[in-house]
KOLGU-430629 format. One record per residue (C-alpha): residue number from 1; residue in three letters; x, y, z. Coordinates in Angstrom, 1 decimal. Each point is the difference from the previous one (the first is absolute). Example, Ala and Ser with C-alpha at 12.3 -4.5 7.8 and 13.67 -1.06 7.14 Angstrom:
BEGIN
   n res   east  north     up
   1 Ala   12.3   -4.5    7.8
   2 Ser    1.4    3.4   -0.7
This chain:
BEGIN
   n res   east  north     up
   1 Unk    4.5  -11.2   -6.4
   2 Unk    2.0   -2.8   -1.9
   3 Unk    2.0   -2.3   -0.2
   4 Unk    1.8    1.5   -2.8
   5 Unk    0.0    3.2    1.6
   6 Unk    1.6   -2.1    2.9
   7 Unk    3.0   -1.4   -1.8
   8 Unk    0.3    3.2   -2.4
   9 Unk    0.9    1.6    3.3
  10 Unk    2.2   -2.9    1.5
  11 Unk    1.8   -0.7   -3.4
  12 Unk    0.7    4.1   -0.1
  13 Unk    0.6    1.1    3.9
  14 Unk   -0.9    3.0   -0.5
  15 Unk   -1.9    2.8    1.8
  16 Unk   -3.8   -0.3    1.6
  17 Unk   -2.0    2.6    1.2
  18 Unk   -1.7   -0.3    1.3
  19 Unk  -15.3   -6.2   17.9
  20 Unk   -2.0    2.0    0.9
  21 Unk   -3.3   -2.2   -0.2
  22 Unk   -3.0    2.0   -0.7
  23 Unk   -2.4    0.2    2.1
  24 Unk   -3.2   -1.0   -0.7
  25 Unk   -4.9    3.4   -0.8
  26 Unk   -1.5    1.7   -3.2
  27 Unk   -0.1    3.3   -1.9
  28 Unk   -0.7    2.8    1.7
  29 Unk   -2.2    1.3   -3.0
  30 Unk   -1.3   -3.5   -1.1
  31 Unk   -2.6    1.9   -2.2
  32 Unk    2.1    2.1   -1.8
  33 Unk    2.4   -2.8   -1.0
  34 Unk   -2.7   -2.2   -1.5
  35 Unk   -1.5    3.0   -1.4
  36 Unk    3.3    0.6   -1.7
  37 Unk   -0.4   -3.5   -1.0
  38 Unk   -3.3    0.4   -1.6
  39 Unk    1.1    2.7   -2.4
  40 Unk    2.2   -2.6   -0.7
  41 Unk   -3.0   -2.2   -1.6
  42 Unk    1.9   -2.8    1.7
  43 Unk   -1.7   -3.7    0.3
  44 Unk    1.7   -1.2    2.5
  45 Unk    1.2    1.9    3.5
  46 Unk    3.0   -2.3    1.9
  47 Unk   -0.6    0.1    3.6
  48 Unk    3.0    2.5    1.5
  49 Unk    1.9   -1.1    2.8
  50 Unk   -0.6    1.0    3.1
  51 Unk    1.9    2.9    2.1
  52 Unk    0.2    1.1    3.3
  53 Unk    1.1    4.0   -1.0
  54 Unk   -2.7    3.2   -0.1
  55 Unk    1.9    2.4   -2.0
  56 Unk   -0.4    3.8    1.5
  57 Unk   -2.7    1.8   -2.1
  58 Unk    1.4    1.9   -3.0
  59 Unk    0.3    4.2    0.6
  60 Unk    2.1    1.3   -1.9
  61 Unk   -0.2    1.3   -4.1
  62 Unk   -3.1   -0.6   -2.0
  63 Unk    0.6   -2.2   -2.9
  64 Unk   -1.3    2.4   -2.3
  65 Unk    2.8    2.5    1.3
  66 Unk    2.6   -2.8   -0.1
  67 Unk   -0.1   -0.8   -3.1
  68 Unk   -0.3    4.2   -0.8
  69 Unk    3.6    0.2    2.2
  70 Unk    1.6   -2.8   -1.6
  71 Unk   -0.8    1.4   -4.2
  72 Unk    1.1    3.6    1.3
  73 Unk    2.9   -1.0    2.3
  74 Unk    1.6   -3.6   -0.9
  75 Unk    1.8   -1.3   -2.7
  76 Unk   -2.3   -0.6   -3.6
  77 Unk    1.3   -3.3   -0.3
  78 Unk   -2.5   -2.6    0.5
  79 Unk    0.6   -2.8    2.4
  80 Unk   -3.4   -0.3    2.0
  81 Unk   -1.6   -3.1    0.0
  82 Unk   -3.5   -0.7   -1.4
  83 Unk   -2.6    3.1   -1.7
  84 Unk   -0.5    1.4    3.8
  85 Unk    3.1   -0.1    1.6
  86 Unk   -0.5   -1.6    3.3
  87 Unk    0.6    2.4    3.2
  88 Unk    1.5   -1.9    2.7
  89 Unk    0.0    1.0    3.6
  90 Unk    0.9   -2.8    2.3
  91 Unk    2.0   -3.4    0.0
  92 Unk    0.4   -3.0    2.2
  93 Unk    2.3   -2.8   -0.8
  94 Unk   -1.7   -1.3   -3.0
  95 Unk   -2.9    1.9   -0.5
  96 Unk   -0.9    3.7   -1.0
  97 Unk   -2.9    2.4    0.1
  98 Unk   -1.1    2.5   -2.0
  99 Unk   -1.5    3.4    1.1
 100 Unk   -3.0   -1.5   -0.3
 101 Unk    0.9   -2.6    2.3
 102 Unk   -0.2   -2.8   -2.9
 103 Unk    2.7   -2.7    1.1
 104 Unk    2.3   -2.1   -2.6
 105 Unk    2.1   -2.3    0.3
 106 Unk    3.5    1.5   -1.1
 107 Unk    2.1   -2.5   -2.4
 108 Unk    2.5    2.5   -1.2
 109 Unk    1.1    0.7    3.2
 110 Unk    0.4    4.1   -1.2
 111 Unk    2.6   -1.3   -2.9
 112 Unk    1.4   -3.0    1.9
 113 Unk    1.0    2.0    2.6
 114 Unk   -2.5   -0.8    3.4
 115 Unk    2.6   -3.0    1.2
 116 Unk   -1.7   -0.9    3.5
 117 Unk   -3.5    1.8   -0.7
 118 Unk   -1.5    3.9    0.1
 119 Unk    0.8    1.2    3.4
 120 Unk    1.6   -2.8    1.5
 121 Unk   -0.6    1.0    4.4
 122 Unk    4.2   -1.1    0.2
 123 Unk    1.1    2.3   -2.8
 124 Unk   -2.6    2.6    1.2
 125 Unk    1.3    0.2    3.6
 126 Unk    3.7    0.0   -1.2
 127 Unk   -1.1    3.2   -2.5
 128 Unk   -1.5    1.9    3.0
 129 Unk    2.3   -1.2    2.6
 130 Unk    3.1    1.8   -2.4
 131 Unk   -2.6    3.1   -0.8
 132 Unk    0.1    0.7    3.7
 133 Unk    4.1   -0.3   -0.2
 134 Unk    1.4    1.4   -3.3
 135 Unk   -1.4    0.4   -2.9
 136 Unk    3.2    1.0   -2.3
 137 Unk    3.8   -0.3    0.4
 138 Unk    2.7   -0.1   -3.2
 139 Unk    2.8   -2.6    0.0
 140 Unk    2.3    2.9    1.3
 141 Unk   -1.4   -0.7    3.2
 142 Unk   -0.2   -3.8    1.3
 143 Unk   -3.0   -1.8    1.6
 144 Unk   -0.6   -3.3    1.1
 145 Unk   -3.0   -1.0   -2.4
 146 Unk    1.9    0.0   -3.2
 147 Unk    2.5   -2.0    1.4
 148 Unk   -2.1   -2.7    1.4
 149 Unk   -1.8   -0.4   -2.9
 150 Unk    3.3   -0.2   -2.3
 151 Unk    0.7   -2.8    2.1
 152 Unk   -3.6   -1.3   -0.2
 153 Unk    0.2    0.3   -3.7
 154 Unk    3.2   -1.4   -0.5
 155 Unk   -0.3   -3.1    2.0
 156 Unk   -2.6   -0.9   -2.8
 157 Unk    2.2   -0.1   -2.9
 158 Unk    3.2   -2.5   -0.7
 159 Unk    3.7    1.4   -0.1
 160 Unk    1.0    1.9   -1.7
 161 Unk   -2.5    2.1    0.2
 162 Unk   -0.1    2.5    3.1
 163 Unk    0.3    3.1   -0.6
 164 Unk   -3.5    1.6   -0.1
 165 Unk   -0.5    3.9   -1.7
 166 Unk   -3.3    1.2    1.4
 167 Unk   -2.5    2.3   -2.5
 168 Unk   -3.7    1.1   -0.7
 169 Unk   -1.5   -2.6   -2.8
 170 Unk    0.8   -2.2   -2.8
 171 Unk    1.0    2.1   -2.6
 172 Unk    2.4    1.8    2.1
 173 Unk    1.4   -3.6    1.2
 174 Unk    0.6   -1.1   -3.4
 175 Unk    1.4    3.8   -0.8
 176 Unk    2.7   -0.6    2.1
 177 Unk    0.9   -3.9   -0.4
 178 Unk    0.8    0.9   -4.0
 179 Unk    2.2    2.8    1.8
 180 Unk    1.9   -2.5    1.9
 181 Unk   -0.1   -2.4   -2.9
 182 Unk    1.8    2.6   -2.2
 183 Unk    2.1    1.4    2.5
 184 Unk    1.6   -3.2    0.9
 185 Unk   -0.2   -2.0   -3.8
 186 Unk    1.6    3.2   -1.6
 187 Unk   -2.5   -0.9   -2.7
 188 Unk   -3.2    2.1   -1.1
 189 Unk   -2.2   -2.7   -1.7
 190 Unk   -3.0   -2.0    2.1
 191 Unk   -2.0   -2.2   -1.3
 192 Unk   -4.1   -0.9    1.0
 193 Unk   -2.6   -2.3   -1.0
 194 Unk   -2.7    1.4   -2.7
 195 Unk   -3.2    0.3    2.1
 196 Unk    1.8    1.0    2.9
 197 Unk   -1.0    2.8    2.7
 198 Unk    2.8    1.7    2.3
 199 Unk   -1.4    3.4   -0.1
 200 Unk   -0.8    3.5   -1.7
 201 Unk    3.4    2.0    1.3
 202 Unk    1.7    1.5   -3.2
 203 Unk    3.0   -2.8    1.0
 204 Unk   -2.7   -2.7    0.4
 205 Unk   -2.2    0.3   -2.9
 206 Unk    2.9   -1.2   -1.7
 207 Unk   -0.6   -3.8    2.2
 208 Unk   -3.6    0.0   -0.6
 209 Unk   -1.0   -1.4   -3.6
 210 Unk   -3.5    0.6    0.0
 211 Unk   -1.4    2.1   -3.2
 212 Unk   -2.4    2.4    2.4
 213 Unk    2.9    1.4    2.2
 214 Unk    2.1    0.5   -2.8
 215 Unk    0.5    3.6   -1.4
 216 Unk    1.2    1.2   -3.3
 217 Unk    3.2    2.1    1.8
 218 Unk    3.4   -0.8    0.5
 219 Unk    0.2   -2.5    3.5
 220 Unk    1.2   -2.7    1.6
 221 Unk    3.5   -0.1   -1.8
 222 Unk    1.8   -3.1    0.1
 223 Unk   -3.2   -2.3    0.5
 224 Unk   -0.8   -2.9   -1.9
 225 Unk   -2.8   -2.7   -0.2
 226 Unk    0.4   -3.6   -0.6
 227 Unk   -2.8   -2.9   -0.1
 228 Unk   -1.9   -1.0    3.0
 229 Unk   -0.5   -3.5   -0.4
 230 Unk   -3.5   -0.5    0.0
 231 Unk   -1.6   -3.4   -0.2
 232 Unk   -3.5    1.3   -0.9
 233 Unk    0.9    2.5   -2.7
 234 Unk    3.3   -0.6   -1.3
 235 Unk    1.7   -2.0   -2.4
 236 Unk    1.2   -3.1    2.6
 237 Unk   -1.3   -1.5    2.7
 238 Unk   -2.9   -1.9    1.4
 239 Unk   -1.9   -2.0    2.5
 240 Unk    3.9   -1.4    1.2
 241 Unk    1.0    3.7    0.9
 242 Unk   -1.2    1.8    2.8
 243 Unk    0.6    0.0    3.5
 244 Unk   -3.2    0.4    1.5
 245 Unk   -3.4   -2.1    1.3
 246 Unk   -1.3    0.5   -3.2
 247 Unk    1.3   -0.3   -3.5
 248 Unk   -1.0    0.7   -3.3
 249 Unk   -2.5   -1.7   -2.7
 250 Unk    2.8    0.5   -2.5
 251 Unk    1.4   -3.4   -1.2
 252 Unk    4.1    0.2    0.2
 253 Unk    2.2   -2.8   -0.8
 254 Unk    2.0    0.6    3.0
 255 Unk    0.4   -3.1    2.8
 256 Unk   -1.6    1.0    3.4
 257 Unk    3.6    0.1    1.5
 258 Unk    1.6    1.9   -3.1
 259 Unk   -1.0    2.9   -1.5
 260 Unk    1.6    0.0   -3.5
 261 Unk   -1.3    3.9   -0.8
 262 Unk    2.7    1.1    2.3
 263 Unk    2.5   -0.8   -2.9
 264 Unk   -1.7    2.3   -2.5
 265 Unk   -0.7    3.0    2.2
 266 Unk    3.6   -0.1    0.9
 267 Unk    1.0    0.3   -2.9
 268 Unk   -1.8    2.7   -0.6
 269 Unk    1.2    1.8    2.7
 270 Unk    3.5   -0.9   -1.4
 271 Unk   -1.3    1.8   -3.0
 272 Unk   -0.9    2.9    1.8
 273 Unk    3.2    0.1    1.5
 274 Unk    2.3    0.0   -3.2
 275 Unk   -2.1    2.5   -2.3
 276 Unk   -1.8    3.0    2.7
 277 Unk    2.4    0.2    2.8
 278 Unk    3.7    0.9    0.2
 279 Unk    2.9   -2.8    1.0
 280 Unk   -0.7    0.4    3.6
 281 Unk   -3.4    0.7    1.8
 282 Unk   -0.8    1.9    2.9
 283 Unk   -2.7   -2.4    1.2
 284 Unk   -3.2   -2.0   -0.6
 285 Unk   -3.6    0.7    1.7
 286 Unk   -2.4   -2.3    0.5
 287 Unk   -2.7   -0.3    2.3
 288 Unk   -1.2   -4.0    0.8
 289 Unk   -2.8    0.4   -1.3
 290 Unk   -0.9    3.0   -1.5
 291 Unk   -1.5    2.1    3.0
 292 Unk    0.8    0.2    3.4
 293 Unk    0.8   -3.7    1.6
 294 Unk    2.2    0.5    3.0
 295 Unk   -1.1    0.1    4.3
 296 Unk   -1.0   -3.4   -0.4
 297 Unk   -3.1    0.9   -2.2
 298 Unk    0.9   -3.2   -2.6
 299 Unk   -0.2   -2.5    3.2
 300 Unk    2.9   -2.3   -1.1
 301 Unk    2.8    2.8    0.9
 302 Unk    0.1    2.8    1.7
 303 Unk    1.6    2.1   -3.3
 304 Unk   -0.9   -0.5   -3.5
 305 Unk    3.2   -0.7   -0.9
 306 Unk    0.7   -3.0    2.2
 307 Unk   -2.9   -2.1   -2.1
 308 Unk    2.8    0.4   -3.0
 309 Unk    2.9   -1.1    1.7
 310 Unk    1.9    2.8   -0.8
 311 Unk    2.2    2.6    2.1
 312 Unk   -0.2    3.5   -1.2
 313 Unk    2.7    2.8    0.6
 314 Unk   -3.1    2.3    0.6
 315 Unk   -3.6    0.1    1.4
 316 Unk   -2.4    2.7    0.0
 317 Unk   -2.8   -0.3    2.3
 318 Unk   -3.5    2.8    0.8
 319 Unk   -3.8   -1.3   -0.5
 320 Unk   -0.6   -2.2    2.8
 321 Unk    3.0    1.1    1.8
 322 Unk   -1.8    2.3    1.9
 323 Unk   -3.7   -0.6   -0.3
 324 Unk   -0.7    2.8   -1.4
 325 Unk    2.3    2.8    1.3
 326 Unk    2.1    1.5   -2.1
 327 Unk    3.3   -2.2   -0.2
 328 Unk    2.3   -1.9   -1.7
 329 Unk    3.6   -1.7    0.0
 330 Unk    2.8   -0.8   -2.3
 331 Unk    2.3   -2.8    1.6
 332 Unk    3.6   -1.2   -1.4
 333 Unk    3.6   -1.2    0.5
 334 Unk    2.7    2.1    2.1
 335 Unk    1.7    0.3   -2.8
 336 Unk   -2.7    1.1   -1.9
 337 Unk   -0.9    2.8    2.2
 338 Unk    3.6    1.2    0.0
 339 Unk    0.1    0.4   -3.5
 340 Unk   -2.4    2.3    0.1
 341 Unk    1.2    2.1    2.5
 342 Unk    3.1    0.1   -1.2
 343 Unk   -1.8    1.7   -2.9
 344 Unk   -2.3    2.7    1.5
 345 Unk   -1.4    0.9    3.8
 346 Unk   -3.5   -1.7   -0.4
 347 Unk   -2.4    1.6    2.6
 348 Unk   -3.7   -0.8    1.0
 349 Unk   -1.9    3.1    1.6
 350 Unk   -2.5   -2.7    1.1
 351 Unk    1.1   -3.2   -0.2
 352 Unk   -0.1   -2.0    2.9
 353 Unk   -2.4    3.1    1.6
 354 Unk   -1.0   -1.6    3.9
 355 Unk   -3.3   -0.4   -1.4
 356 Unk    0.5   -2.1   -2.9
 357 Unk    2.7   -2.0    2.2
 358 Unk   -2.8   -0.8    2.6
 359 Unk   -3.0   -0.8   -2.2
 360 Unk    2.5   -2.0   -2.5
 361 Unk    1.3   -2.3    3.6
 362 Unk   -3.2   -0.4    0.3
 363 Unk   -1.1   -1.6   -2.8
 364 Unk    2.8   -2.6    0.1
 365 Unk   -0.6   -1.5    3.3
 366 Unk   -4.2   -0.1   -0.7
 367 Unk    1.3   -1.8   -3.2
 368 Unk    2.1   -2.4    2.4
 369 Unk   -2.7   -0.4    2.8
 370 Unk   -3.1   -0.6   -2.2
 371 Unk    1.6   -2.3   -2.2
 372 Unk   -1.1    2.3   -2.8
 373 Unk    2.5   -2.0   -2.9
 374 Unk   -1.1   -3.2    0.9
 375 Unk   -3.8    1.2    0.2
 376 Unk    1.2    2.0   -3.7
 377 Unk    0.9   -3.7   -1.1
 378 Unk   -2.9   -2.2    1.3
 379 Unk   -2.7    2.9   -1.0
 380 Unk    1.6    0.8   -3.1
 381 Unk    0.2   -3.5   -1.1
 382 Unk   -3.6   -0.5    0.7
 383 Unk   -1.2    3.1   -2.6
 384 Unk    2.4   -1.1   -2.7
 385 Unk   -1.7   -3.5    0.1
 386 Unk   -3.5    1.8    0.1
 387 Unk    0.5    2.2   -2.6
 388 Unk    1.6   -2.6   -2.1
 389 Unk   -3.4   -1.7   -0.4
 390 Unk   -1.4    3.6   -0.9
 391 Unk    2.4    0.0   -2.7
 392 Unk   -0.8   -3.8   -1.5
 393 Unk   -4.1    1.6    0.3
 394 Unk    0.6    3.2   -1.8
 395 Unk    1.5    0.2   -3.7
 396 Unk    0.8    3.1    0.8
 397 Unk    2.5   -0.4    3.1
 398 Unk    3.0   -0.6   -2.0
 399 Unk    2.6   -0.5    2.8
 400 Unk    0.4    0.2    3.9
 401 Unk    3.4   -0.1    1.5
 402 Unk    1.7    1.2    3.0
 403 Unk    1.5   -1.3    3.2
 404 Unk   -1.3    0.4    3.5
 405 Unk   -2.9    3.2    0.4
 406 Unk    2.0    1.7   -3.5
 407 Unk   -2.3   -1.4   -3.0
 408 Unk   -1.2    1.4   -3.3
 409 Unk   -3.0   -1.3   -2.0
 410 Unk    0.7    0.9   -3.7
 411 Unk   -3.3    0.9   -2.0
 412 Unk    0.1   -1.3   -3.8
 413 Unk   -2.8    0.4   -3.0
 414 Unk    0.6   -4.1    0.1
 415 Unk    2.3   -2.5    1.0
 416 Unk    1.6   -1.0   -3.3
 417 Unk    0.7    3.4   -1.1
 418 Unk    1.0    1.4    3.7
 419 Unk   -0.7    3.9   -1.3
 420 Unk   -0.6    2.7    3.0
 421 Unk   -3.8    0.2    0.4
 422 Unk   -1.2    3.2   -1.1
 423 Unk    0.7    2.9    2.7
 424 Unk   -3.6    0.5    0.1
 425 Unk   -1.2   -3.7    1.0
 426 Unk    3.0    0.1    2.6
 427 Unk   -1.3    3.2    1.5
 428 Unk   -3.8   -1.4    0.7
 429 Unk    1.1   -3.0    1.5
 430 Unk    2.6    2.2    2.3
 431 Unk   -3.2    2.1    0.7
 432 Unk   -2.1   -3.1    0.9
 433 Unk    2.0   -1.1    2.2
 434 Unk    0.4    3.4    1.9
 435 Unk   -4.1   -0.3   -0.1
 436 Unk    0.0   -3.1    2.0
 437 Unk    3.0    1.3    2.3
 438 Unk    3.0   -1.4   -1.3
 439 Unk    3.2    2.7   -0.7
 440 Unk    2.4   -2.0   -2.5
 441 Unk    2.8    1.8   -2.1
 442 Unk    0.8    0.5   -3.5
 443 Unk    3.6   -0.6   -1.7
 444 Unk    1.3   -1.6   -3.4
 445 Unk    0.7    2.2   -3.1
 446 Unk   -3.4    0.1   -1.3
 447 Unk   -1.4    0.5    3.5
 448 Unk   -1.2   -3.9   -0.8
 449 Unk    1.4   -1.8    3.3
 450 Unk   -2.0    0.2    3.7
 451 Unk    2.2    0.6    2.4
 452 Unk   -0.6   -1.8    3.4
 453 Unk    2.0    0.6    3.1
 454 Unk   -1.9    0.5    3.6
 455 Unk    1.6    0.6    3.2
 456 Unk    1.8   -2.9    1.3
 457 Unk   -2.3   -0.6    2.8
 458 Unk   -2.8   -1.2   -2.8
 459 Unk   -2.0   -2.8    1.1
 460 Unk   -1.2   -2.9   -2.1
 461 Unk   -3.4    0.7    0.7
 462 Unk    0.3    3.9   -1.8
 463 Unk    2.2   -1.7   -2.3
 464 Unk   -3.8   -2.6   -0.9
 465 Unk   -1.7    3.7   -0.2
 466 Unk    2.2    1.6   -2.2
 467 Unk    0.2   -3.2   -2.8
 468 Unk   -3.9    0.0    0.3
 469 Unk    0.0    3.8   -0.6
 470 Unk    2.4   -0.2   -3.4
 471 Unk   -2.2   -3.3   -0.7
 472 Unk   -3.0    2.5   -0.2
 473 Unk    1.5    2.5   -1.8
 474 Unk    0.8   -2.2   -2.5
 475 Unk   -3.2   -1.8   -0.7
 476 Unk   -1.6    3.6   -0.2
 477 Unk    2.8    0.8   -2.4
 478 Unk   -0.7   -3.0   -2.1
 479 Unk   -3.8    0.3   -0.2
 480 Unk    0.4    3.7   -1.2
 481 Unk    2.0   -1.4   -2.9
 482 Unk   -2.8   -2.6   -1.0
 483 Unk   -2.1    2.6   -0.1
């Protein structure tokens, strides 16, 4: 996130997309973790935190005849992590267990989408209190759960924007808000940032301007990318830029106050604007930063879009909405919503479903009484700071960034030439850490950048584990090079 990004978005008004405290025992299967470590050939083995949880003992599929199920009856493409997939079985709030009963500390939060923790006991009981009650109704029929949590919803976000549309995930969120954008612009052509991610739909694929989820048939009509400013990678901006803990090591002649490399990437978006795109727009998406930044995960605000000062006609919302149930939101204006059913009967077979309605209530008021966005801010504060000094150790920790618990750690060849380290090195020091029992994600277009976001109920001491963890991984990473 940046301050260029920040004024770009001010200067343009235009359209954004966008505590529990753990308990504190240790692994059920202390052996086979460290032995899992050892095959590692690790030096160093960071004391885990303690937890109070005994997962149940694993009984279900053989690994062996998972992994036979999964190359007979699941999609080719690969998306496992790691040479041995892991097989999970079990979670609770931050942690996870294997079917080997191995724990790890989970800071990917299942794709930044575990808000308030695996298996949270309030959004549990809501989940089986509604199973017991009714499991499915359509919006042809009313009940009292959808319209609470509108409400619920709502009372979260400024005017104008009240109306909510509730559906299944992201993609189909972000499917629908360019329907509404068209329908009411009267205009076809929507614009993106290059690197961005806002699904795989046939409609959506035309937002997301990453090379591996592009195809080489017709799609996405009427989408277009533009710059993301980037202060790490791209032609302006510095150490003046960003709006975060921690900035850069790239020198920028900007004031602390004044970010001049708003100018240029303006004006590059002017360009944009007067040679790809007709006269008139339908709309702009953006995400804050670019992943998923809103129920209070960035600390400072409770929505991404807030840190930027900026009102947009449109949010989409799924991920941490619902902590993992299948769920998702698009919220705008009245007269945004008319438009669009002026134009066509939208219908949801299961949006707002009872269930989702209860589990996604849920979530908001553990969110409110566990302080979660203020925990988000302190703890995520605290890692940014720690992994800052990781990055002024290791040449090759290029960049950290991020805002509250959403933070990326970039991995470069060097410093002064800031290329992707090779997908190989990346992939042994992802595997390290798993080894010692840390689960951290993957992202940037070269598959470069670590992706860190627990649960929101993260505590500063798993927060010391997990820096000591990638700390490891890289000094094992770095002695394999010398040699």
């Amino acid at each position: 996130m940046t301050g260029a990004w920040r004024h770009l978005l001010r200067s343009l008004h235009l359209k954004t997309l966008s505590l529990w405290i753990p308990k504190t025992c240790f692994s059920l299967k202390a052996r086979a973790f460290w032995t899992s470590v050892t095959r590692c050939s690790l030096h160093t083995k960071p004391s885990m935190p303690p937890c109070d949880f005994t997962p149940e003992r694993y009984q279900s599929l053989a690994y062996s005849r998972v992994l036979e199920i999964h190359k007979q009856h699941l999609s080719p493409v690969h998306t496992a992590y790691f040479p041995e997939p892991l097989l999970l079985h079990q979670g609770h709030v931050e942690w996870l267990f294997d079917h080997e009963g191995n724990r790890y500390l989970d800071f990917f939060s299942g794709i930044v989408t575990v808000s308030v923790g695996h298996c949270h006991p309030k959004v549990n009981a809501a989940a089986q209190r509604q199973l017991g009650r009714l499991w499915h109704t359509s919006s042809v029929f009313f009940h009292p759960l959808i319209h609470e949590y509108a409400e619920k919803l709502s009372a979260l976000l400024p005017e104008p924007l009240k109306v909510v549309f509730l559906v299944n995930s992201g993609s189909e969120a972000n499917d629908l808000a360019m329907l509404m954008a068209r329908a009411h612009s009267n205009s076809t052509d929507i614009i993106s940032f290059r690197g961005a991610y806002h699904g795989c739909s046939p409609y959506t694929l035309g937002l997301t301007n990453v090379g591996i989820y592009k195809m080489d048939l017709p799609h996405g009509m009427g989408c277009q990318p533009t710059m993301c400013p980037d202060i790490f990678h791209g032609p302006w901006g510095g150490s003046h830029c960003r709006d975060s803990p921690v900035q850069t090591i790239r020198k920028c002649s900007c004031a602390p106050d004044c970010c001049q490399a708003k100018d240029q990437y303006i004006e590059q978006f002017k360009d944009t604007l007067s040679t790809s795109v007709a006269k008139s727009i339908a709309g702009f998406f953006a995400e804050p930063i670019q992943v998923q930044t809103g129920f209070g995960r960035l600390g400072s605000h409770f929505w991404g879009f807030q840190t930027h000062d900026v009102l947009p006609d449109i949010v989409t919302m799924a991920k941490g909405i619902g902590n993992g149930f299948p769920m998702a939101a698009v919220v705008t204006t009245p007269d945004i919503a008319k438009s669009l059913t002026k134009r066509m009967l939208h219908f949801n077979t299961f949006g707002g479903n009872p269930m989702a309605c209860a589990v996604g209530s849920a979530v908001l008021e553990v969110i409110k009484e566990e302080n979660l966005q203020e925990n988000s801010q302190e703890v995520g504060t605290y890692m940014l700071l720690k992994l800052a000094k990781l990055r002024d150790e290791f040449e090759i920790v290029g960049d950290v960034r991020g805002k509250g618990l959403m933070i990326g750690i970039e991995m470069v060849k060097d410093k002064e030439s800031r290329q992707p380290l090779p997908r190989e090195e990346v992939n042994q020091i992802h595997h390290d850490c798993k080894c010692m029992g840390l689960l951290i994600g993957r992202g940037g277009l070269f598959s470069q950048t670590f992706r860190i976001a627990p649960s929101m109920c993260i505590t500063k001491p798993e927060v010391d584990f997990a820096v000591e963890v990638f700390r490891s991984a890289l000094i094992q990473h770095m002695e394999r090079r010398a040699k």
